[in-house]
C-alpha positions as CSV (number, residue, x, y, z in Angstrom):
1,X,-3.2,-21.0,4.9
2,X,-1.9,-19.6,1.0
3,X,0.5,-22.3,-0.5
4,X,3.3,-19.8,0.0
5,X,3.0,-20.6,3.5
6,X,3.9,-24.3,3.0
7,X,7.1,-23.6,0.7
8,X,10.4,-25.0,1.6
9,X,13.5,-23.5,2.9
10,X,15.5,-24.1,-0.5
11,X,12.4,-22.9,-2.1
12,X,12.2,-19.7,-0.3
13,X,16.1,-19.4,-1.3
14,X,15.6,-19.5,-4.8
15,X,13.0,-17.2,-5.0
16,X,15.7,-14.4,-3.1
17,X,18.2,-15.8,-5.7
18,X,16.0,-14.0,-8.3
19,X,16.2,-10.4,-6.8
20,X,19.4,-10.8,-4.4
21,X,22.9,-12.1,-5.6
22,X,25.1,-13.8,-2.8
23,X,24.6,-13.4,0.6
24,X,23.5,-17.2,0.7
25,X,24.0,-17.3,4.7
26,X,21.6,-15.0,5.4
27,X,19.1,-16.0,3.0
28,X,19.6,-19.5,4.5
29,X,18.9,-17.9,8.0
30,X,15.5,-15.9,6.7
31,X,14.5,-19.1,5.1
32,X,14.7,-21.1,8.1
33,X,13.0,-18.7,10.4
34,X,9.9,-18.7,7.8
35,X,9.4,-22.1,7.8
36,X,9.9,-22.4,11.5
37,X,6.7,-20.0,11.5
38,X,4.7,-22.6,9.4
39,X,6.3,-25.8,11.2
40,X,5.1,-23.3,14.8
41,X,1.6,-23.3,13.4
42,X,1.0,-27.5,12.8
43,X,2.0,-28.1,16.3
44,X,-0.8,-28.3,19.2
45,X,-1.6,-24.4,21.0
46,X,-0.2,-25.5,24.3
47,X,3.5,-26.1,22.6
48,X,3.3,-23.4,19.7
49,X,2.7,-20.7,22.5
50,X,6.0,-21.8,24.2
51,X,8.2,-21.5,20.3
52,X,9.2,-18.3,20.0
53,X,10.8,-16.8,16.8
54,X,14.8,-17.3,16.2
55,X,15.5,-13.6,16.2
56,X,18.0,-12.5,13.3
57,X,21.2,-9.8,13.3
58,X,22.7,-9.2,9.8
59,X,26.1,-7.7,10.0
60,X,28.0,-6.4,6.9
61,X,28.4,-3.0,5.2
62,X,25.6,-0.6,3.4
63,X,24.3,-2.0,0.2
64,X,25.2,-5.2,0.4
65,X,21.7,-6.6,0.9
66,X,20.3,-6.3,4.3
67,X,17.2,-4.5,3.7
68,X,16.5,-6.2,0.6
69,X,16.2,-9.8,1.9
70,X,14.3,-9.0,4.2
71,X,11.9,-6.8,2.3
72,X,11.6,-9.7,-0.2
73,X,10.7,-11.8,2.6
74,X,8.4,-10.2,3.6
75,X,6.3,-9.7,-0.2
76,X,7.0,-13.3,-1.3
77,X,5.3,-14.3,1.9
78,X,2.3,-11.5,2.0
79,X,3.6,-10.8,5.9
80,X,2.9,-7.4,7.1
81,X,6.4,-5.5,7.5
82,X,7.9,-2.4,8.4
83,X,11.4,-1.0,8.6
84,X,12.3,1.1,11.4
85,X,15.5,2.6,12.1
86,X,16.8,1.8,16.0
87,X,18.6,5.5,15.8
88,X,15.1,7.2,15.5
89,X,13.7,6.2,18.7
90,X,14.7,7.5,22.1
91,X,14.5,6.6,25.2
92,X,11.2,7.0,27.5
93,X,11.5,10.7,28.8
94,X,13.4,12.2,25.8
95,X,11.8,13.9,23.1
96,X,11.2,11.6,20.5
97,X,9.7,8.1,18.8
98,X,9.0,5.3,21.5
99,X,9.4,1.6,20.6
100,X,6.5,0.7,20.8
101,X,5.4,2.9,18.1
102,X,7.0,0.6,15.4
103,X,4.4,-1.9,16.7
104,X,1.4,0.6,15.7
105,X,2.7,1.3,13.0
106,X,3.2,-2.8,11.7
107,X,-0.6,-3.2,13.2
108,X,-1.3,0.1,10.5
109,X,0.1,-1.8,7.7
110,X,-1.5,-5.4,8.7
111,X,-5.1,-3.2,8.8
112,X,-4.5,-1.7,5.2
113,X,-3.2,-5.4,3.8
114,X,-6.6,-7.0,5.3
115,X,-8.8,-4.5,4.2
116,X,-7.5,-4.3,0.4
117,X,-7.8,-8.1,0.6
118,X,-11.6,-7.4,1.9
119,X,-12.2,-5.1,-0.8
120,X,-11.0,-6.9,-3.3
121,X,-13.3,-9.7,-2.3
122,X,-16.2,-7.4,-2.6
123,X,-15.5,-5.6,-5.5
124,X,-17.6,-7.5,-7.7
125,X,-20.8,-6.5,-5.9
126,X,-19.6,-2.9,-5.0
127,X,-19.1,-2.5,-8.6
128,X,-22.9,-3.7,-9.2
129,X,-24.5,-1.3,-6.6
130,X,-22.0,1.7,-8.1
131,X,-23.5,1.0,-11.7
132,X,-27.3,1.2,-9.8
133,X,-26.5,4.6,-8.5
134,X,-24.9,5.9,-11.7
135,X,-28.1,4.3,-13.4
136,X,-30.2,6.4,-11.0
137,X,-28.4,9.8,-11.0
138,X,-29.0,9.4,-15.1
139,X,-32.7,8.0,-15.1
140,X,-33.8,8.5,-11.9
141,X,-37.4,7.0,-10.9
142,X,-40.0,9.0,-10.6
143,X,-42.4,8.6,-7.2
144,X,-45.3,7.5,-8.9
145,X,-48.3,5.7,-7.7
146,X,-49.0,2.4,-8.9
147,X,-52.5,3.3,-9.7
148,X,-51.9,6.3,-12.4
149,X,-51.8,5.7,-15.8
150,X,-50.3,7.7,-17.7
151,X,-47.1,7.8,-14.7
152,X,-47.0,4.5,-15.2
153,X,-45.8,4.2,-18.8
154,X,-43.6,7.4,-18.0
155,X,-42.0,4.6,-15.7
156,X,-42.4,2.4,-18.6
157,X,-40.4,4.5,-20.1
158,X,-37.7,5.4,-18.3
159,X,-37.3,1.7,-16.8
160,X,-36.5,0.8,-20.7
161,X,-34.0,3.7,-20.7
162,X,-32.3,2.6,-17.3
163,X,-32.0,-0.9,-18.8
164,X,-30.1,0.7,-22.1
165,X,-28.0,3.0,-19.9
166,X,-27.0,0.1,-17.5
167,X,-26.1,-1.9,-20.9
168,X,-23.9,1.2,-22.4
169,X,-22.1,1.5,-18.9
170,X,-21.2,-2.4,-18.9
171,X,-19.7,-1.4,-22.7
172,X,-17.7,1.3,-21.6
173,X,-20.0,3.9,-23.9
174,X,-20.6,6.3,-21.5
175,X,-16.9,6.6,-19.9
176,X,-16.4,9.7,-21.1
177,X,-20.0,11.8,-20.2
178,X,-19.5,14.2,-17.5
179,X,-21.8,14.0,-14.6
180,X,-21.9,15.7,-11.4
181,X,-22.0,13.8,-8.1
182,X,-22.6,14.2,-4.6
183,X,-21.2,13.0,-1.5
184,X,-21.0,13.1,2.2
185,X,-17.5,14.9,3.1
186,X,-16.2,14.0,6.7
187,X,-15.4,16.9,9.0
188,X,-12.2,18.0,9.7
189,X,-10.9,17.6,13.2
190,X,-8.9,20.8,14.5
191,X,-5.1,20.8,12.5
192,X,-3.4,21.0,16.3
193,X,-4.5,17.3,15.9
194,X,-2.1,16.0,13.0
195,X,0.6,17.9,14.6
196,X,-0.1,16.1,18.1
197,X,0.1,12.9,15.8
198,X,3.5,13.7,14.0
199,X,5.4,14.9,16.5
200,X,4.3,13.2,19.8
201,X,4.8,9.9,21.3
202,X,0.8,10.0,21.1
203,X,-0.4,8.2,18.0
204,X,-3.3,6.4,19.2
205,X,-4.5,9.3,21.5
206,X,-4.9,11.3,19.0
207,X,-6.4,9.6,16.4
208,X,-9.2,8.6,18.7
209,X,-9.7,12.7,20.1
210,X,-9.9,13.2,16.4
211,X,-12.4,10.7,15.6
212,X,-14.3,12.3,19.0
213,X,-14.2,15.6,17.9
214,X,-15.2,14.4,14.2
215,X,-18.5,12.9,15.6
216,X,-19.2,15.9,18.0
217,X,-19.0,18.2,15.1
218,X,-22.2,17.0,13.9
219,X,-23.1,15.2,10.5
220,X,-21.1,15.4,7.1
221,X,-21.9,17.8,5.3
222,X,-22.5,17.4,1.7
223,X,-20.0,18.3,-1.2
224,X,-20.6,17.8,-5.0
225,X,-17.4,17.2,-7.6
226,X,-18.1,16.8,-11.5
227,X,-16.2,13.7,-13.2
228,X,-16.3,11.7,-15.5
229,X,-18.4,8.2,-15.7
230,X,-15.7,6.3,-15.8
231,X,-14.0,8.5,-12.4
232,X,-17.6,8.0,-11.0
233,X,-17.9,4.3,-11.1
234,X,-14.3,3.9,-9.1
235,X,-15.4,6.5,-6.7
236,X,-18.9,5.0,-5.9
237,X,-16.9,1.2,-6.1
238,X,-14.5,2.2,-3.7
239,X,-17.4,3.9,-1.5
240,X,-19.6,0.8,-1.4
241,X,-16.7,-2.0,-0.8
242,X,-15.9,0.7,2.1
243,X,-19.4,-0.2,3.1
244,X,-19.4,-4.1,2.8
245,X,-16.2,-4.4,4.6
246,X,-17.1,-5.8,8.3
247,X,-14.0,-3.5,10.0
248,X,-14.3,-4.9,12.8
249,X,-13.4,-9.0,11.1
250,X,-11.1,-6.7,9.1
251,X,-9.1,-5.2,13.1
252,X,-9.6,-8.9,14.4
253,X,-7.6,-10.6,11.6
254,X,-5.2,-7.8,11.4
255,X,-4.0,-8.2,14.8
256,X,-3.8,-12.2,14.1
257,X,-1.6,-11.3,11.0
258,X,0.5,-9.0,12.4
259,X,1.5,-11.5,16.0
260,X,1.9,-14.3,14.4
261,X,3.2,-13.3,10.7
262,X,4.6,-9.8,11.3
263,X,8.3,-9.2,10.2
264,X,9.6,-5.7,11.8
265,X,13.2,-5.1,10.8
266,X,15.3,-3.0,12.6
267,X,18.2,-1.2,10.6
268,X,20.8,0.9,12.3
269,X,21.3,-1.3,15.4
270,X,25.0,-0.5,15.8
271,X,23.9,2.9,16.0
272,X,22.6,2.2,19.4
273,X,25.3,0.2,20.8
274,X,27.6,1.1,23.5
275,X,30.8,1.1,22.8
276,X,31.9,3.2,25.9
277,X,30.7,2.7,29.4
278,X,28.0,5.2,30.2
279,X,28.6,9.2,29.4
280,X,26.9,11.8,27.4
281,X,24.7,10.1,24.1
282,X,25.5,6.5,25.3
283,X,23.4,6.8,28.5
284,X,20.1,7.2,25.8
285,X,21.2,4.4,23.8
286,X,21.4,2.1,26.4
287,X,18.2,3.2,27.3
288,X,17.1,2.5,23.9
289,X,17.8,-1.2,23.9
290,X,16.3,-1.5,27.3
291,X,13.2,0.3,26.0
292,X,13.5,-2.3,22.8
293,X,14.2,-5.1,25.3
294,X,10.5,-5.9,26.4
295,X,9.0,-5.5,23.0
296,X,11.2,-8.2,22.1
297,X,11.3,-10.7,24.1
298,X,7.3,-10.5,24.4
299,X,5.2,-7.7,25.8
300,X,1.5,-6.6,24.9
301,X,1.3,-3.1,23.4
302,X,-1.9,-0.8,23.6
303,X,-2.8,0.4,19.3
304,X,-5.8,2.1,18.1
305,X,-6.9,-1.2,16.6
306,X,-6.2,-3.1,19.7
307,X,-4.1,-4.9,21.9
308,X,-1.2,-7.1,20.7
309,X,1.4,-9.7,22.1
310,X,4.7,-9.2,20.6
311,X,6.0,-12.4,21.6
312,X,5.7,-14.1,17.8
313,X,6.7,-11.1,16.1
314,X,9.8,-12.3,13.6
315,X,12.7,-9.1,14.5
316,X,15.7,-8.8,11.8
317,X,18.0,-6.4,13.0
318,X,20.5,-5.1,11.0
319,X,23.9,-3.1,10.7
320,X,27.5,-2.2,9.8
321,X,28.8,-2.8,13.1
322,X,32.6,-0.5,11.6
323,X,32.2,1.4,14.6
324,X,30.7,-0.8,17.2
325,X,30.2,-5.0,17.7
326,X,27.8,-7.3,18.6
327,X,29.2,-7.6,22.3
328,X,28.9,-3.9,22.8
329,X,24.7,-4.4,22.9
330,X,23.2,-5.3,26.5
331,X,23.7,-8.8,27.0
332,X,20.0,-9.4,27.6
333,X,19.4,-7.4,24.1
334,X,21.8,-9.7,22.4
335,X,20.3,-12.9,23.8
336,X,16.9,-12.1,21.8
337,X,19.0,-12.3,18.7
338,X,20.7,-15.7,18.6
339,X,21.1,-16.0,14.8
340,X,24.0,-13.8,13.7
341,X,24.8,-13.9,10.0
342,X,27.6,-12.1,8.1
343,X,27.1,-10.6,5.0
344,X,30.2,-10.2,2.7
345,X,31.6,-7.1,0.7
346,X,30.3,-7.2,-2.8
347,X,33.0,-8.4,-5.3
348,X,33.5,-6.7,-8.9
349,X,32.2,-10.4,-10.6
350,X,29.0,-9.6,-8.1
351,X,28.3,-6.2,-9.8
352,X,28.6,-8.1,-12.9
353,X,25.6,-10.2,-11.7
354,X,23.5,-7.8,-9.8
355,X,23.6,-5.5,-13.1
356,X,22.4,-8.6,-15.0
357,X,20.6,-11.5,-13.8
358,X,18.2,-10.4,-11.1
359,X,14.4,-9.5,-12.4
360,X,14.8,-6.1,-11.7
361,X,18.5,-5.7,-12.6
362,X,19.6,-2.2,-13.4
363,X,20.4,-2.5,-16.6
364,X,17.1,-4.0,-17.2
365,X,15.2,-1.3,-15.2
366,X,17.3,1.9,-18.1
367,X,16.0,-0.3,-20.8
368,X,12.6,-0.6,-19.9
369,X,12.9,3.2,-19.2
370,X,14.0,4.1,-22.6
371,X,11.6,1.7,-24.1
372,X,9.0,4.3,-23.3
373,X,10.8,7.0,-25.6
374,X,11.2,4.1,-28.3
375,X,14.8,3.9,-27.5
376,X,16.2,0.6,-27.9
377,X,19.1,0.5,-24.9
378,X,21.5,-1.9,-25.1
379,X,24.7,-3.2,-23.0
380,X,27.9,-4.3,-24.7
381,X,29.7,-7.5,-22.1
382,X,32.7,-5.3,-22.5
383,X,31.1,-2.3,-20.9
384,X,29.7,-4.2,-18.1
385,X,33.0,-5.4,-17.3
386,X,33.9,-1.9,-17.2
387,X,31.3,-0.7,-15.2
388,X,31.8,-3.3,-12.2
389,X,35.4,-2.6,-12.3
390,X,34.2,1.3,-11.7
391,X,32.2,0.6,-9.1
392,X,34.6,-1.7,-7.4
393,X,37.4,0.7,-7.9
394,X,35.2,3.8,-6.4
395,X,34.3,1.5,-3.6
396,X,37.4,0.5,-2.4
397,X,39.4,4.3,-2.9
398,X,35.7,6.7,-1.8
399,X,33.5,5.2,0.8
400,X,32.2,1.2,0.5
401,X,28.5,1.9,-0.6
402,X,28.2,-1.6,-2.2
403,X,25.7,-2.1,-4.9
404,X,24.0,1.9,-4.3
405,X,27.3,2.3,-5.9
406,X,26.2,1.4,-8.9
407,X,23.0,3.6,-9.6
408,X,25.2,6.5,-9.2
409,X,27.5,5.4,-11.9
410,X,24.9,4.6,-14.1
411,X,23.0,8.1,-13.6
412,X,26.2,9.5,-14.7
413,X,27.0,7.5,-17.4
414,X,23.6,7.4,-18.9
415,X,23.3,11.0,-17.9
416,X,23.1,12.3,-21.9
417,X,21.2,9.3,-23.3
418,X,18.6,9.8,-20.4
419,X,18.5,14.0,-21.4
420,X,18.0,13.4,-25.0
421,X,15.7,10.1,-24.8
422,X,13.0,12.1,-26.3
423,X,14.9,13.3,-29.3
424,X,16.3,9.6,-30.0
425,X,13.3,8.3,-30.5
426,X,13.1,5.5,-33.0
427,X,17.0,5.3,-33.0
428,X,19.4,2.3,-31.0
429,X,22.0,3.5,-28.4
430,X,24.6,0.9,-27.7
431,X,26.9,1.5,-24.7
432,X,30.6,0.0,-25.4
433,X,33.9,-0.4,-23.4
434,X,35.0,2.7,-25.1
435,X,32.0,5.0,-24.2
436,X,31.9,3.6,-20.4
437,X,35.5,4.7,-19.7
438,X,35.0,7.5,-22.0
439,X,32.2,8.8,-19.6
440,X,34.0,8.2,-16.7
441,X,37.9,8.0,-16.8
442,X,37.5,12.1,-16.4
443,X,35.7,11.9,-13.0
444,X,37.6,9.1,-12.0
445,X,41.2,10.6,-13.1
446,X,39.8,14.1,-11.2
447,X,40.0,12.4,-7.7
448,X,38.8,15.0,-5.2
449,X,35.6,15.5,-7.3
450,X,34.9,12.0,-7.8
451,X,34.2,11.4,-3.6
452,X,31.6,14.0,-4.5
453,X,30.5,12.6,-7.7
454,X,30.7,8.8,-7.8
């Protein structure tokens, strides 16, 4: 268990603090649920079986910070995570995603965290056994016998020359030298097969007919690619960590990961409640969160990789609820989330913070942007001031976007600096009050275009 496992509640807040600004309830409620995960897995087998995770709805409008915390979460704890939207899945019988396939697809992710980590682990001797067949495909040895002579010091010789090459490879000498390689290219499976995969309800089926039909088409056949050394020592690396990697430790742990630590959030649940009793489109999103019902409150789902409960699975749901409420979900749906948090309206003095303090702040993200054209970017207080007050303004007359809001006034602000970066290079730009509203008091002043533009 990492020591990001054993970190507090407050902790966990203040790491959100660094990429999220307000929203302190919810990220209260996130925190707690993570640490009830760890405090689950000190306690004897018996009781942790009967814990199940404290299921979370997040209500407030777009932008505001939903997705983010949990996204965050999920990184700052290594969990494997996926974001679904409830609105894309339809009930069993309709044409369509099912449920369950968000589960696949978290099992998918858990697989490809577990086998990076592997690979990573192994890298060190892949890396070794790619230099010896780069070393060979340069100097190959000769099949010699022991017994000849004059073979033997061309061995001699070409053992001293393997010994040189291996020593300009570790110096990075021969990056450059082209060399062409040869490798075993899988077979292609018919193309009816991805479309069966993207488009049907049959993931799993598929993949495994296509892994059939890969096998009955007979061996790989061989292709050859020219590169350079230094392209040929990732490609034999990542070929040979492929090989040290024990898949099936790699599907074992994977499923472990993703019952236990998974974090599937599920955006767009309002879109699925009923406010109206049972006619035309509600009838499949009642159907929905009955199909979602199950998975939730504990079922075992069928993936390529192998069976999984769902029981410990951590489920953050998440939406607007303008249109719909809470109460208008089944009641049995709305008893697997029994944490509801509220998420506020962002204020002008927030888009004053979320364009300046967190780690990737926007203002931070331009400037490192422009620092790539050797333009030094800078922010007066004033026109940051000015910006929040744009943002708020658009928010409250346009549609309530929250902090998305903000990109698109930037984009439009920045919109000449951004087209000429490559002609100011060497040169400071330095955007004041009076070039912010400037740049925008047009748009603004031109309302009917501004609901288009900002």
């Amino acid at each position: 268990m990492s020591c990001r496992d054993h970190m507090t509640p407050r902790e966990i807040v203040e790491k959100l603090d660094q990429y999220i600004i307000g929203q302190n309830d919810a990220k209260k409620a996130v925190a707690i649920a993570l640490r009830n995960r760890y405090r689950r897995q000190q306690l004897s087998a018996e009781m942790a079986e009967d814990i199940t995770p404290k299921n979370i709805i997040m209500i407030g409008p777009t932008g505001v910070g939903k997705t983010e915390i949990a996204r965050r979460l999920a990184r700052l704890t290594g969990a494997p995570f996926v974001k679904v939207e409830a609105s894309k899945f339809t009930e069993v019988g309709y044409v369509g995603r099912d449920v369950e396939s968000m589960i696949r697809d978290l099992v998918r992710v858990s697989v490809q965290m577990v086998r990076e980590e592997q690979s990573e682990h192994v890298m060190k001797k892949a890396r070794a056994k790619a230099m010896d067949r780069i070393v060979d495909h340069l100097y190959p040895l000769p099949r010699v016998s022991a017994s000849d002579d004059p073979e033997n010091e061309q061995l001699a010789r070409i053992t001293t020359r393997r010994e040189q090459a291996r020593r300009q490879l570790q110096a990075g000498e021969l990056d450059d030298q082209k060399i062409t390689v040869q490798f075993a290219a899988s077979p292609q499976a018919p193309f009816l097969l991805d479309i069966m995969t993207d488009q049907t309800n049959m993931e799993d089926f598929a993949a495994n007919l296509k892994d059939s039909l890969s096998q009955m088409m007979g061996p790989p056949q061989n292709k050859t690619r020219e590169m350079t050394v230094a392209e040929a020592m990732e490609f034999f690396a990542q070929d040979e960590a492929e090989r040290l990697i024990d898949m099936d430790k790699v599907k074992e742990e994977a499923l472990r990961r993703a019952e236990n630590n998974g974090i599937i959030f599920l955006d767009e649940l309002d879109k699925v409640a009923v406010s109206t009793g049972g006619r035309g489109p509600d009838v499949s999103r009642e159907g929905v969160q009955r199909d979602l019902l199950p998975i939730i409150e504990g079922s075992t789902v069928s993936t390529k990789y192998g069976v999984i409960r769902t029981d410990h699975i951590l489920f953050i749901a998440a939406g607007a609820f303008h249109m719909s409420k809470p109460a208008d979900l089944i009641p049995e749906l709305q008893g697997r989330f029994p944490i509801r948090v509220e998420l506020d309206s962002l204020t002008q003095r927030d888009f004053v913070k979320i364009l300046t303090q967190p780690q990737n702040a926007l203002i931070k993200q331009y400037q490192e942007m422009m620092n790539t054209e050797q333009v030094k970017l800078a922010f007066s207080d004033g026109a940051i001031d000015v910006i929040a007050e744009y943002a708020t303004r658009a928010n409250e007359t346009v549609e309530n976007i929250g902090a998305r809001r903000l990109h698109t006034i930037l984009e439009k602000l920045l919109e000449e600096v951004l087209f000429e970066g490559p002609e100011l290079a060497g040169t400071s730009v330095t955007i004041d009050e009076a070039y912010v509203r400037k740049s925008l008091d047009e748009i603004v002043a031109r309302e009917d275009s501004s609901r288009y533009i900002l």
